[in-house]
N, C-alpha and C positions, 0 to 999 in steps of 0.2 A: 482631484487630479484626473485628468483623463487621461481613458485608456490607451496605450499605442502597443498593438502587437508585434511582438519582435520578427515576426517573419515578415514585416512590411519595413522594418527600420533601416536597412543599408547604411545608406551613409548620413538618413534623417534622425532628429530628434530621438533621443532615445527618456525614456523614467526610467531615474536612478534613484536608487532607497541606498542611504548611508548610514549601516548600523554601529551604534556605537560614535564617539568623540575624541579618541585621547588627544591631549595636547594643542585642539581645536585642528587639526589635520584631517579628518572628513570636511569640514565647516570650509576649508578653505579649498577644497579641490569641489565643492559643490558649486562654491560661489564662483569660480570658473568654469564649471561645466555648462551653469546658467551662462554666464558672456558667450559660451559655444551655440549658445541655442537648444540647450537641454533642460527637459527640467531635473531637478535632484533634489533631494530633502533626506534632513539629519536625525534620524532617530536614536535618543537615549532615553536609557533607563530612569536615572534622577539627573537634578543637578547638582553637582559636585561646588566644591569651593574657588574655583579657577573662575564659575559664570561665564563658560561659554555661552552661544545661542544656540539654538537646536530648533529643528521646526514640530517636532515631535517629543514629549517625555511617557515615557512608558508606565513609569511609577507616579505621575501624580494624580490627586484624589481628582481632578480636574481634565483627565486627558482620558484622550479619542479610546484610549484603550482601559476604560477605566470598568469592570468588571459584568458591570450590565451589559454592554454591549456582547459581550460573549467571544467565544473561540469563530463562530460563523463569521462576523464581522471583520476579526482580522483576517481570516480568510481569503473574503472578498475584496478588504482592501491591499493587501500585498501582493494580489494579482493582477495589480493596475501598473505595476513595474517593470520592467525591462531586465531590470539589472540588481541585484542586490549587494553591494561594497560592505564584507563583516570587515570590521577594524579589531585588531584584538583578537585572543583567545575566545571560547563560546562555552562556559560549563554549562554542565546538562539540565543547572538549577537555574540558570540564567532566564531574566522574561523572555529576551529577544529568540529563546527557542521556537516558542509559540508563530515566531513572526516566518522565521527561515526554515521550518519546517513544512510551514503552507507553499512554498513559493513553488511555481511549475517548473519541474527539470528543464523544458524545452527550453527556456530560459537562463541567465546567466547568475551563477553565484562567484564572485571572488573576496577570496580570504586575504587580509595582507594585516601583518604583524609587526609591530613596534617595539618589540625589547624582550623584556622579562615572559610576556606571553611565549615566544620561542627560544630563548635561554632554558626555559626551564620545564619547558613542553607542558605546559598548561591549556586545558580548552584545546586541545586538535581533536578532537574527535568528527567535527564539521569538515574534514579535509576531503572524506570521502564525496563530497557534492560537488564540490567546488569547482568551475574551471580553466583557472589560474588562480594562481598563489605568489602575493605579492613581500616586499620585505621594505620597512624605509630605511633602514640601514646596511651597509654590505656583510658585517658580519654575522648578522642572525644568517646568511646563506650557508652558514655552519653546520645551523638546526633544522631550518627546513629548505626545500627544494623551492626557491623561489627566485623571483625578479627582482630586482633591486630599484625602484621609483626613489630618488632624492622626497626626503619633505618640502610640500612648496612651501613658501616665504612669500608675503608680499611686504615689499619694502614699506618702512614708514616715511610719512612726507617731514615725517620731525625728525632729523637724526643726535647726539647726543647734545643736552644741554647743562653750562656748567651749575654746579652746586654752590651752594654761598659761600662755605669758607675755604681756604688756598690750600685743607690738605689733599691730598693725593686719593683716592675713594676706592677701595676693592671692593668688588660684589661679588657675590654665591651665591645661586637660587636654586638650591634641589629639592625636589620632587619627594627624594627618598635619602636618608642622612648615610647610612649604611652603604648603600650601594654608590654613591659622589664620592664619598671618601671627606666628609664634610666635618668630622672628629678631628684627622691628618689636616685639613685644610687650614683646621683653627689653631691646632697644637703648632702648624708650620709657622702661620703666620705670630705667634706667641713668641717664639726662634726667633723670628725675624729683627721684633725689637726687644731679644733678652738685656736687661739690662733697664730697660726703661717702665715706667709706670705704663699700666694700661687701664682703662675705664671701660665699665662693661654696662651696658643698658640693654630694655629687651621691652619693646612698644610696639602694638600689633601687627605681629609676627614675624618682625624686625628683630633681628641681635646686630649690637653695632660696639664692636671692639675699636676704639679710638686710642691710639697712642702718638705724641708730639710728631707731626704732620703725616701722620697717616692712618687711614680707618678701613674695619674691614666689616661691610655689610653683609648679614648672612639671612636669607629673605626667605620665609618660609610660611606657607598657608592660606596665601594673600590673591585675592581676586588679579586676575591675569594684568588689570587695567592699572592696580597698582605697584604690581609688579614691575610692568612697565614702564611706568614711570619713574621707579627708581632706577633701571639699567640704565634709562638714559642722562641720568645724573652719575655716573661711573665713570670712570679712567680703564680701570682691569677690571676685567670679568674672568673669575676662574669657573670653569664649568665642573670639570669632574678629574677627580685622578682616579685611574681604576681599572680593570686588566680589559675590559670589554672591547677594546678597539676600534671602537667607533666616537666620534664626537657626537654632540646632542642638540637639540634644539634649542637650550640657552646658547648653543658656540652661535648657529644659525642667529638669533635676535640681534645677541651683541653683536657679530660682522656683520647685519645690517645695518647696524648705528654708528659703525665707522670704530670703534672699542678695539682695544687689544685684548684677544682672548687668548686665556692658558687651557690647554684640554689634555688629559691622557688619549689618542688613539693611532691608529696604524695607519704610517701612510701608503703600504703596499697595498690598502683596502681603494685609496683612492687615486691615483694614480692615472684614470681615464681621465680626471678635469685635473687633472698638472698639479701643481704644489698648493697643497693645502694654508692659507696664513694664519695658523693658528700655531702657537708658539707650543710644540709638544710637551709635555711633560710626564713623567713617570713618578711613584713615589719615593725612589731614590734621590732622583734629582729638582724635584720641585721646589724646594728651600733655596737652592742655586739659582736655580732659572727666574723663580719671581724677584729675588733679590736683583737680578740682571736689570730686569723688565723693568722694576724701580727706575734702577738707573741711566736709565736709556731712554728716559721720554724724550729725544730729539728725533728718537725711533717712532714713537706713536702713530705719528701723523701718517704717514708713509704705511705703515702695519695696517691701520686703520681701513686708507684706500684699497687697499688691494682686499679686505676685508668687505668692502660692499662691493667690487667689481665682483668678486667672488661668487658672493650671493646669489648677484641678480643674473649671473651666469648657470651655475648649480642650483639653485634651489627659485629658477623663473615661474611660477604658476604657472601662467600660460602653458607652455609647453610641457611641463607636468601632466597639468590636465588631458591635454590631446594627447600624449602617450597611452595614459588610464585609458581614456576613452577609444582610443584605437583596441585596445587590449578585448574589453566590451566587446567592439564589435568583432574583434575577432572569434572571439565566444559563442556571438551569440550566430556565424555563421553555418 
């Protein structure tokens, strides 16, 4: 990579190092930065089971940083960047220490946190470098002092495709079973056809509750790519019931494939981009609501649209991108 000094960068090209991946949201504000005429690259630790891409892995026996090269090395090469994007909390045992410890103050560090890193005030100890401090949801603004950046979204060119047989298809992809509320989700939908037989199968990392015209996929473990591909064989997508008051990045996928999504969160959180279509629900009321949402597919269609305008309005890359990047430069003034 070559080198560009930030005190020549203005309004040119700037190298941006994106430490860390969750959720593939460095990956996707990079590969915009590049369209801006930046360079940027993705540094992680391992690869996890999601198989994002990254240009960078920190932990394999195989990479740039792999022990021989030494502490000098990463040194020299972390000094080749403008900008350093931590994604996530940073504990003190973490590799990526090594990386943002070298980095020259005169230079730009921003922190920006995605959930449980600022719920639970884990990894801040990196705040003191930092200068700005970002949030991709509105309510972490709770925990730390931040900006609120939407996750970008890039729409896909395939939007939902049907499944083979005529029942009705619910999907649930958490991350984390406890924290979705993904126990309550199964026990509700259980509720839902008391009374009737249900069939229970569980084929990699697939659970799929089938009862006489209706199933409820519960997707867990599964490379991103297969993931995806089963939302888009979906009718409902329930993302999470849960106090946190924000929606997630499955609401984000399913509204871009046109799906009707159930979420727990606050709509006082969003309120700048106008009505959120995401059918609210709490875990009082969620037994009611999806049983609604059932019976209201004449609804779908309509839910759906406003479901990708949504998107491609709140959650545009592009514009994402050149926010972040304004922010940058503002830093690095």
């Amino acid at each position: 990579m070559a080198n560009t000094d930030s005190s020549d960068t203005g309004n040119g090209p700037m190298n941006i190092l994106h430490i860390n991946n969750p959720a593939n949201i460095a990956g996707r504000l990079a590969a915009e930065q590049k369209k801006l005429g930046h360079q940027a690259a993705v540094l992680i630790d391992k690869q996890d089971y999601l198989g994002y891409k990254c240009d960078f892995e920190f932990g394999s026996s195989k990479s740039f940083f792999s022990k021989k090269l030494g502490l000098p090395m990463i040194r020299k090469w972390v000094r080749e960047f403008d900008v350093v994007h931590i994604h996530g909390g940073m504990a003190l045992t973490d590799s990526y220490v090594y990386v943002y410890r070298f980095f020259p103050r005169k230079k730009a560090v921003v922190a920006h946190f995605h959930g449980t890193d600022a719920r639970e005030g884990g990894g801040l100890h990196h705040l003191f470098m930092c200068n700005a401090v970002l949030c991709s949801t509105p309510d972490l603004q709770k925990y730390v002092k931040a900006t609120w950046i939407p996750n970008p979204h890039v729409s896909p060119p395939i939007k939902s495709v049907r499944h083979d047989d005529m029942r009705i298809r619910l999907g649930h992809f958490p991350t984390d079973r406890k924290k979705k509320g993904t126990d309550y989700i199964i026990s509700s939908f259980r509720k839902l056809l008391s009374g009737s037989a249900i069939a229970e199968s569980r084929m990699g990392g697939v659970t799929t509750l089938r009862g006489e015209g209706i199933e409820l996929l519960v997707v867990e473990k599964c490379d991103h790519r297969k993931a995806d591909d089963i939302m888009r064989t979906c009718d409902v997508v329930v993302d999470q019931v849960s106090d946190f008051g924000m929606y997630g990045l499955v609401s984000i996928d399913a509204m871009s494939l046109g799906e009707v999504v159930l979420s727990s969160y606050d709509p006082n959180l969003y309120t700048q981009y106008g009505k959120v279509p995401i059918i609210r629900v709490t875990e009082r009321n969620f037994l009611e609501k999806l049983r609604k949402t059932i019976e209201q597919k004449d609804e779908w269609n309509r839910i759906g649209r406003k479901g990708i305008e949504y998107t491609k309005k709140v959650h545009d890359p592009e514009r994402i991108a050149k926010e972040v990047v304004e922010i940058y430069a503002q830093c690095l003034e």
